[in-house]
Phi, psi and omega in degrees: 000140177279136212288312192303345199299325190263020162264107171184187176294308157303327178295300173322273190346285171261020152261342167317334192252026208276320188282005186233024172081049181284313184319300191283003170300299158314323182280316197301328189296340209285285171331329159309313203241025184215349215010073094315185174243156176274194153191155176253126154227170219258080191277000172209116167231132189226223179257353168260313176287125177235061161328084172256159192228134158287117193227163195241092170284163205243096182323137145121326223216110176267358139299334182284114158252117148268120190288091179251136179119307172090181171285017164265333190279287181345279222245000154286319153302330153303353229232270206318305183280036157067028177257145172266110167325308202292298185310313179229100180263183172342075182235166192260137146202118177328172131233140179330113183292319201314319180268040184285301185327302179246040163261341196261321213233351179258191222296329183285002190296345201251053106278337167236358172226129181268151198300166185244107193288155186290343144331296179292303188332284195316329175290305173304011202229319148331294183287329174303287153356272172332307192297290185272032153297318172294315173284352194035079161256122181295180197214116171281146186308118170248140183304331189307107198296328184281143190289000000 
């Protein structure tokens, strides 16, 4: 994805809103209007911080992720929360995508995700639109009443 997609107001928008669950907003819309599937990764864990980022698998191709927030998000976040990269860096671990639902959606959820108020849906369900024009992922027929 071009690094550029999100300089604009939505990228501002729902990275302003990233800790309180812009990524994952964006990735549910993305996941919504495509069945994909999601997954959660951890892109940063040190002894205080537990980052989680929300991504979008792309079937077929285990290199494709849409990455929402990217390596561009990333040492901005570091940067807010006051993490040293070199001291605690960066790592991936997967989570099962099959348990996204009750990391995301069940009663427990607002331990790793806080509820996504209907402002962020919307924005995020905007940029999604956008986002997959820009990778031109096709988007299969829905029943889904937003235009």
């Amino acid at each position: 994805m071009a690094e550029s997609f999100f300089d604009d107001a939505d990228y501002d928008e729902l990275r302003g809103r990233f800790l309180g669950g812009g990524c994952h907003a964006l990735a549910l819309a993305i996941a919504e209007r495509t069945h994909l599937d999601l997954a959660v990764v951890w892109i940063a864990k040190g002894r205080r911080t537990q980052i989680a980022h929300a991504m979008v698998i792309v079937p077929g191709d285990d290199e494709l992720y849409l990455d929402i927030g990217g390596v561009r998000g990333l040492p901005e976040i570091l940067e807010d929360l006051q993490v040293d990269p070199e001291e605690e860096p960066a790592v991936e671990e997967p989570v099962d995508a099959a348990r996204i639902q009750d990391l995301t959606r069940g009663r427990h959820a607002h331990r790793r995700f806080p509820a996504i108020d209907p402002g962020l849906a919307e924005a995020a369900d905007s940029a999604a639109l956008r986002l997959l024009a820009a990778v031109d992922l096709p988007m299969p027929p829905s029943s889904d009443p937003r235009p």
